[in-house]
C-alpha positions as CSV (number, residue, x, y, z in Angstrom):
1,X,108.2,90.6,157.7
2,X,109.5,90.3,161.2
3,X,106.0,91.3,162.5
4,X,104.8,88.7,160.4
5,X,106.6,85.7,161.4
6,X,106.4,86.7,165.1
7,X,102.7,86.6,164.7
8,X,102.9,83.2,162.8
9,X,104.8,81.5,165.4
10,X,102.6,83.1,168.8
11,X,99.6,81.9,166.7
12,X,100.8,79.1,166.3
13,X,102.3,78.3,170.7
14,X,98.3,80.5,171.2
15,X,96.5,77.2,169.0
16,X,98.4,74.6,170.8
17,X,97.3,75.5,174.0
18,X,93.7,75.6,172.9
19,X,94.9,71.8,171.9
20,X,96.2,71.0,174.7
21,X,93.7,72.3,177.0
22,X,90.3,73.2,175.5
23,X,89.8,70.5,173.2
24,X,90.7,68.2,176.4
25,X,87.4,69.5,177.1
26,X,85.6,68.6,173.9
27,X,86.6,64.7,174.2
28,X,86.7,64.6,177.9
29,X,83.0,62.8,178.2
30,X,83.9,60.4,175.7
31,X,87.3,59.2,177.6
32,X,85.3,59.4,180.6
33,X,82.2,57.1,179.9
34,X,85.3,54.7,178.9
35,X,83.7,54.8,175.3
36,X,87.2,56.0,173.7
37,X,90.6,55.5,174.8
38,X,92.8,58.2,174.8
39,X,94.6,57.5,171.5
40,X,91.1,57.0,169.8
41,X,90.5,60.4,171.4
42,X,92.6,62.1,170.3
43,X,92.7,61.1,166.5
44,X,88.8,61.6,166.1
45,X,89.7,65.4,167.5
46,X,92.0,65.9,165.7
47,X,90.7,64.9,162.6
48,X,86.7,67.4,163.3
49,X,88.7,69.9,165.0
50,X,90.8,70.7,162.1
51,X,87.1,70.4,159.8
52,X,85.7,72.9,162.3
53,X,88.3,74.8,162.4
54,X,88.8,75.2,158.6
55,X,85.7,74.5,157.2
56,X,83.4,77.1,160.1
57,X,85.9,79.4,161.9
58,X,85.7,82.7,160.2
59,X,82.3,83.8,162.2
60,X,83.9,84.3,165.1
61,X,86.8,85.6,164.3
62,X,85.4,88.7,163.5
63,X,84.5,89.1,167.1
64,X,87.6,88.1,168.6
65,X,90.0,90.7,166.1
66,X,87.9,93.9,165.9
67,X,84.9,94.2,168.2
68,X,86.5,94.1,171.3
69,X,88.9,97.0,171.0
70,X,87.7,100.7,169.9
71,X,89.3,100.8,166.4
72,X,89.5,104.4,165.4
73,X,91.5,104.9,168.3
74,X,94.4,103.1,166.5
75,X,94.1,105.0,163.3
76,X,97.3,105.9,161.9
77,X,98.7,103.6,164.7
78,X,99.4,99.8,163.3
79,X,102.1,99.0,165.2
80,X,100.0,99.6,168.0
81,X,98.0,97.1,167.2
82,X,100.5,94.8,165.9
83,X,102.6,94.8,169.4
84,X,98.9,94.6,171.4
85,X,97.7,91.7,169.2
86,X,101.2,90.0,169.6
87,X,101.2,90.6,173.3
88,X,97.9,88.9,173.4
89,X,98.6,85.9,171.5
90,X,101.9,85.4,173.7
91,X,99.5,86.0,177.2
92,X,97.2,83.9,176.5
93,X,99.8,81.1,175.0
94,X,101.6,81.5,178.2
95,X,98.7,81.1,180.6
96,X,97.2,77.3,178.8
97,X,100.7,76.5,178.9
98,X,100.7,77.1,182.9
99,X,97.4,75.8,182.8
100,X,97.6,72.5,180.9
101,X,100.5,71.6,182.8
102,X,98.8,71.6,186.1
103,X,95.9,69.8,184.5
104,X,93.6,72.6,185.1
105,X,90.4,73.4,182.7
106,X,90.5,77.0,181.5
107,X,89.1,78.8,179.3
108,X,90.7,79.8,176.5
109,X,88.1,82.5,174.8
110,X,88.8,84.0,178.6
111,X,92.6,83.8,177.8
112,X,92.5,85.6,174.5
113,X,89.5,88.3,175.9
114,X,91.5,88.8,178.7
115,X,94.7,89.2,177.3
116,X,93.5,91.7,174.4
117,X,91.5,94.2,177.3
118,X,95.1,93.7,179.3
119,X,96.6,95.6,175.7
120,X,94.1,98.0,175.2
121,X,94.2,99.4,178.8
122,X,98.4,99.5,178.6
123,X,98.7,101.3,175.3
124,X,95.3,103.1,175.0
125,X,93.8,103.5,178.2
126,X,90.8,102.4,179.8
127,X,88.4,104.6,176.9
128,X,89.4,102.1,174.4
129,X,87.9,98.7,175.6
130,X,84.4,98.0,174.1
131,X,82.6,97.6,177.4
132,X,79.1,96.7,176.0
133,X,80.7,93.6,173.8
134,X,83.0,92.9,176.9
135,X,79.9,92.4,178.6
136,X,77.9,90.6,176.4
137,X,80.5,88.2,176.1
138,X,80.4,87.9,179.6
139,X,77.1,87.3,180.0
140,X,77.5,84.5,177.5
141,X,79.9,83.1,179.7
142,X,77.2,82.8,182.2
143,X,74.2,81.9,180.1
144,X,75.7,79.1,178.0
145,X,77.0,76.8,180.8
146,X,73.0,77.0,182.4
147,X,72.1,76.6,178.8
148,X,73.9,73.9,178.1
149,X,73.0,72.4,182.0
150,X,69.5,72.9,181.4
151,X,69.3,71.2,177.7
152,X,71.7,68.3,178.6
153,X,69.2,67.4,182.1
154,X,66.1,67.6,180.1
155,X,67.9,65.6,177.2
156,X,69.2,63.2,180.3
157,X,65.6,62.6,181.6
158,X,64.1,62.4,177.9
159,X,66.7,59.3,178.3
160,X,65.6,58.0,181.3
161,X,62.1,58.6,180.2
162,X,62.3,56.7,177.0
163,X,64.7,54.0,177.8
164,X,66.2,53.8,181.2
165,X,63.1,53.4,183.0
166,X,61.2,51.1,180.6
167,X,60.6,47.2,181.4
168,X,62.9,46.4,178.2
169,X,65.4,49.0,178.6
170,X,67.6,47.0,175.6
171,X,64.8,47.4,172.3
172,X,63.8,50.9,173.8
173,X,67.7,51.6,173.0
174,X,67.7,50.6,170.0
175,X,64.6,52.1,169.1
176,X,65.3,55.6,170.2
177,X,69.2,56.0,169.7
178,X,68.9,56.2,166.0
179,X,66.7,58.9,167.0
180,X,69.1,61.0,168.6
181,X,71.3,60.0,166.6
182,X,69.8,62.0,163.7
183,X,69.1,64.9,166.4
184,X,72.9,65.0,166.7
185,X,73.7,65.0,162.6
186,X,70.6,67.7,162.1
187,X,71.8,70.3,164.6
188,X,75.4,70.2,163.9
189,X,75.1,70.2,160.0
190,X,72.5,73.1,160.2
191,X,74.2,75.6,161.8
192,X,77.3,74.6,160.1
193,X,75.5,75.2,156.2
194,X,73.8,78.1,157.6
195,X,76.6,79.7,159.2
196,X,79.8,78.1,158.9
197,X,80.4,77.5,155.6
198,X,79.5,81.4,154.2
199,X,83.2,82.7,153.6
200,X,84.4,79.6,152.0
201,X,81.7,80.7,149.4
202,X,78.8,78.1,149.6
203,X,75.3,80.4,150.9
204,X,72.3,77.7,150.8
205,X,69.0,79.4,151.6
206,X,67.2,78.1,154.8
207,X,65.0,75.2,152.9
208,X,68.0,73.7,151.4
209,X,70.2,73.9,154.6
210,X,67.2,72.3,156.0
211,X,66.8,69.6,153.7
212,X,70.8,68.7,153.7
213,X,70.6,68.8,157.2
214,X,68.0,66.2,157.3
215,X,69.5,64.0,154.9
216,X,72.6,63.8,156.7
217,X,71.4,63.2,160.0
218,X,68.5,60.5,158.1
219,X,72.0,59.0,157.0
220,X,73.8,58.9,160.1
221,X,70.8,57.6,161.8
222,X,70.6,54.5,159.0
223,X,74.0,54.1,159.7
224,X,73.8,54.2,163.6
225,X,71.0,51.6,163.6
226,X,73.0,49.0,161.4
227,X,75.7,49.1,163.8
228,X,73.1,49.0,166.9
229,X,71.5,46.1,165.6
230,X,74.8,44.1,165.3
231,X,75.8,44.7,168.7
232,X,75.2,41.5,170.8
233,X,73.1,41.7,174.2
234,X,75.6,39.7,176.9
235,X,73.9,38.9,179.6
236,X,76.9,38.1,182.0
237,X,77.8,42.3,181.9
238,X,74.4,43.2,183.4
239,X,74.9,40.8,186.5
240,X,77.1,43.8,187.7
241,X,76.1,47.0,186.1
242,X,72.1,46.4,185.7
243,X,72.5,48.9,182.6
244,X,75.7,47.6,180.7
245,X,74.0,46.6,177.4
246,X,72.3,49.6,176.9
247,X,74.9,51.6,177.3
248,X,77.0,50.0,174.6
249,X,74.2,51.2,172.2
250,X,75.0,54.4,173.9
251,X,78.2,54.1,172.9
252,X,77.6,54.2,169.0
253,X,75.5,57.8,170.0
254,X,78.6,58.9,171.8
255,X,81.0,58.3,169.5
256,X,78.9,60.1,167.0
257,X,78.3,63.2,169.6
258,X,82.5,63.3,170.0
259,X,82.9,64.1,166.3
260,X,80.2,67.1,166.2
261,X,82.2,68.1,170.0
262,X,85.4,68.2,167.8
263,X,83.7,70.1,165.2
264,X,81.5,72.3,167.5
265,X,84.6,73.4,169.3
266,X,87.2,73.7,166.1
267,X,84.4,76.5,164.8
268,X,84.5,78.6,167.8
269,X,87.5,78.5,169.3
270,X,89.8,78.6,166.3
271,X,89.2,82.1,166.4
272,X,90.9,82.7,169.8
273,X,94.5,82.1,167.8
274,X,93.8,82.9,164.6
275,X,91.6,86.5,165.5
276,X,95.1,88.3,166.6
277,X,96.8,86.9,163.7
278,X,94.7,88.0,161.3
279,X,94.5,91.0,162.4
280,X,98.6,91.8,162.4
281,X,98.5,90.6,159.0
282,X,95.9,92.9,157.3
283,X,97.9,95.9,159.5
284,X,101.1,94.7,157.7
285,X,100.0,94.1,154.8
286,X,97.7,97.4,154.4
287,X,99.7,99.6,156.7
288,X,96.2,100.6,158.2
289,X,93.7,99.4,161.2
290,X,91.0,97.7,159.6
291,X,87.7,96.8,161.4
292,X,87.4,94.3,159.2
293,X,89.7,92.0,156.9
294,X,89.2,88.7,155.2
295,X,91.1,85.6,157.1
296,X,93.7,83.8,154.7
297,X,93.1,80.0,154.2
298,X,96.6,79.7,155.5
299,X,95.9,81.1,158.5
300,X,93.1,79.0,159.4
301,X,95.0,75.9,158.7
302,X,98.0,77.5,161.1
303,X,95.3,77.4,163.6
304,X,94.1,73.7,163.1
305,X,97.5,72.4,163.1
306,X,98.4,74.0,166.3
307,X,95.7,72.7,168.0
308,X,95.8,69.4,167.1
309,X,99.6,69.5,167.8
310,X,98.8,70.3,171.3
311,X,96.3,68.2,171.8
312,X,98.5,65.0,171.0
313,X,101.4,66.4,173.1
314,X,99.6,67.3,176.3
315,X,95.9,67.1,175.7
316,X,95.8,64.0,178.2
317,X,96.2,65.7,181.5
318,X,92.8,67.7,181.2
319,X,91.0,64.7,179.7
320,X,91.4,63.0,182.8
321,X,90.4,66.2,184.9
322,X,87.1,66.9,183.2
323,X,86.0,63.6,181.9
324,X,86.7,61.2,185.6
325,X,86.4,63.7,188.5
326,X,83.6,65.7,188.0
327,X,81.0,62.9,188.2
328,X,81.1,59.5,187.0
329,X,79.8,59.2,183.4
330,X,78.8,56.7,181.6
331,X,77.8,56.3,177.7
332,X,73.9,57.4,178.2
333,X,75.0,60.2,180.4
334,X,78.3,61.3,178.3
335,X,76.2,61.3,175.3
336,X,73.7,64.0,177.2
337,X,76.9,66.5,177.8
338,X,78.3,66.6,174.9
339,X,75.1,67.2,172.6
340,X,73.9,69.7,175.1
341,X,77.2,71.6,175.2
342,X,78.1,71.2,171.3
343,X,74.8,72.6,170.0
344,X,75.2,75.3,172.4
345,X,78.6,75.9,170.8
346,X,77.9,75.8,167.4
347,X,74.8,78.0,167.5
348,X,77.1,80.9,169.4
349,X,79.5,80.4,167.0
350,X,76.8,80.9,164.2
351,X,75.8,84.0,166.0
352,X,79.4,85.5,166.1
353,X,79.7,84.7,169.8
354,X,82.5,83.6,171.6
355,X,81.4,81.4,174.0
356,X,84.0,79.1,176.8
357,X,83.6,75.2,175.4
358,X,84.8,75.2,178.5
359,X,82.2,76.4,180.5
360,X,79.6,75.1,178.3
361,X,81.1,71.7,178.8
362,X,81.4,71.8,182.3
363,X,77.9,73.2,182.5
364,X,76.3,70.4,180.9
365,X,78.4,67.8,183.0
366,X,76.7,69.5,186.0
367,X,73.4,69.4,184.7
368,X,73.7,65.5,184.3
369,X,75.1,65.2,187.4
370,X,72.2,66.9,188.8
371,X,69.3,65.0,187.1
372,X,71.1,61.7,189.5
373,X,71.0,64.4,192.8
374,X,73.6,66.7,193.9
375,X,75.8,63.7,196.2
376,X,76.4,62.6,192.1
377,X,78.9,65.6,191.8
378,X,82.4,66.1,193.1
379,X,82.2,69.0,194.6
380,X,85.8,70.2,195.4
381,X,86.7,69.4,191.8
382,X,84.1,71.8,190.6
383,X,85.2,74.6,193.2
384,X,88.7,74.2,191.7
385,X,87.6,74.7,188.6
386,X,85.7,77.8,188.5
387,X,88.9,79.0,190.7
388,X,90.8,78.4,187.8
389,X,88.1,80.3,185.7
390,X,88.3,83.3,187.6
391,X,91.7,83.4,187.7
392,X,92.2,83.2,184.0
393,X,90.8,86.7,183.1
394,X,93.1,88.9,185.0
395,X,96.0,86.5,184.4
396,X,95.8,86.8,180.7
397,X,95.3,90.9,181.1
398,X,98.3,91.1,183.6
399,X,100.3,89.0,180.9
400,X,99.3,91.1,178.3
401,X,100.4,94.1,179.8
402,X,103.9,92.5,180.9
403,X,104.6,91.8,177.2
404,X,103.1,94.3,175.6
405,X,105.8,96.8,177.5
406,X,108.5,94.2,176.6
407,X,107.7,93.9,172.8
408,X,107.5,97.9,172.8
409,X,111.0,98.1,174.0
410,X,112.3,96.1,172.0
411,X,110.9,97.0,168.7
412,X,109.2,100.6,169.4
């Protein structure tokens, strides 16, 4: 019982600093391009990050629990595993904290990775880390922030292609926003029917997830083009920003992208808190090491309340890192990252991969950054911030292996 509660509340400190930092990441753009405030922000998080999180987490937890550690080695061994996983959790927890509090923009699926290789070299030695899945994790590290660079500057000149640089930049906006508009709502709900919503017990074939997907993104799109056709054109704004009426179209797009951010990044990194937990409590509960184990509702909504817990205490801080200093966004441009880096998200997470939102996200900021020219990117802020990526690996292993010993003094 002890074993359990411990892993309850270390869950628990692990999801609020995914809150506190990571989803900073995921609503960044949006406080950025000045579309949301904070508060505004932080309520539309928390409200898809907990759907996300509930509704399309299990995928990836998988990943996170059993393939990253050699399995059979802790046969017979559960409380092994249950100090390692605990050790983890508390790493990891320990690090965001350090992190969020300086405002930096780590990644947490580094954290947790890190932290769980940190356990498996202290208590089972080097033999027992799966290498192959560390590195394909790794490599997915690198590919989706040039994935999600590349597919938000094609997506950003698309934009300048098809409204920006057109004689009436206003109609082309309200013809083509709709349009991505339903882009948004078709990728996000079809990788979510296909993949996320499996282990809560609804499996649609490929046709039907298609044609749901379609008819909510048809109605999103209705919906976006009621509200664009409301909004007024002011001439006055465009005496100093030549753009400033299109972009408050842009801003209905954004708002919509935020949500499927929030949802995008409540699937995927979920698991990062949850994935240890789970696995202490099919230990304790079976007395054996499984490879596999079904994740409690409960546990899932532990998760999503720590997160958005964090995120309202000390989400704020990294919002103002990743979303102003990088390069200056605006609607149009913030709209471009966060499409770019959420379907990059929620296909990985359909895939079982654990990808950084972090990375992805800062990867697509680049990417629009680059479609204005390099001189639109603040460099030193990005050298700081892969710093801080590099770091975070061997900080959560060296972590890990501090409290590992500790919890095995205490309770071995």
């Amino acid at each position: 019982m002890t074993y359990l509660v411990l892993a309850a509340i270390f869950g628990l400190f692990m999801a609020w600093g995914i809150g506190a930092n990571d989803v900073a990441n995921a609503m960044a753009t949006s406080v950025g391009s000045r579309v949301l405030t904070i508060k505004q922000a932080v309520i539309i998080a928390a409200i898809f990050e907990f759907a996300g999180a509930v509704l399309a987490g299990g995928e990836v937890t998988n990943t996170i629990r059993s393939g990253i550690i050699e399995v059979g080695l802790l046969e017979g061994r559960p409380e092994e595993l249950i100090f390692g996983m605990l050790a983890a959790l508390l790493a990891a927890g320990t690090w965001l904290l350090i992190a969020s509090t300086m405002g930096w923009p780590v990644s947490t699926t580094h954290s947790i990775v890190g932290a769980i290789v940190g356990f498996a070299i202290a208590g089972l030695g080097w033999g027992a880390v799966q290498w192959p899945v560390i590195g394909s994790i790794a490599m997915s590290w690198v590919i989706s922030p040039l994935l999600a660079g590349f597919v938000a500057y094609l997506l950003f000149r698309s934009v300048q292609m098809l409204v920006l640089d057109r004689q009436d930049p206003i109609s082309s906006a309200r013809r083509y926003v709709p349009v991505y508009i339903f882009l948004t709502g078709f990728i996000m709900s079809l990788m979510t029917i296909l993949k996320g919503l499996t282990h809560v017990g609804l499996n649609l074939n490929a046709p039907e997830a298609i044609s749901i997907a379609t008819l909510i993104g048809l109605v999103l799109a209705v919906g976006g083009k009621l509200v664009i056709n409301r909004i007024p054109v002011d001439p006055n704004l465009d005496r100093k920003f030549h753009y400033a009426n299109v972009e408050r179209i842009f801003a209905v797009l954004m708002v919509v992208t935020a949500c499927a951010m929030a949802f995008a990044h409540g699937s995927n990194d979920v698991a990062n808190a949850i994935g240890p937990v789970a696995a202490v409590l099919s230990a304790v509960q079976t007395g054996e090491v499984q490879a596999q184990a079904a994740v409690p509702t409960w546990v899932l909504l532990l998760g999503a309340s720590g997160i958005v817990a964090g995120l309202l205490m000390m989400g704020h801080r990294v919002i103002a890192t990743v979303g102003r200093e990088i390069t200056q966004l605006t609607p149009s441009r913030g709209f471009t990252c966060e499409l770019a880096a959420a379907g990059t998200v929620v296909m990985a997470s359909g895939f079982g991969i654990p990808v950084s939102t972090t990375h992805t996200l800062v990867g697509a900021v680049l990417g629009v950054g680059m479609a204005r020219g390099i001189a639109a990117l603040n460099l030193s802020v990005v050298r700081g911030i892969f710093l801080s990526w590099i770091v975070t690996l061997p900080a959560g292993g060296i972590l890990s292996i501090i409290f590992y010993q500790i919890l095995s003094m205490i309770f071995g």
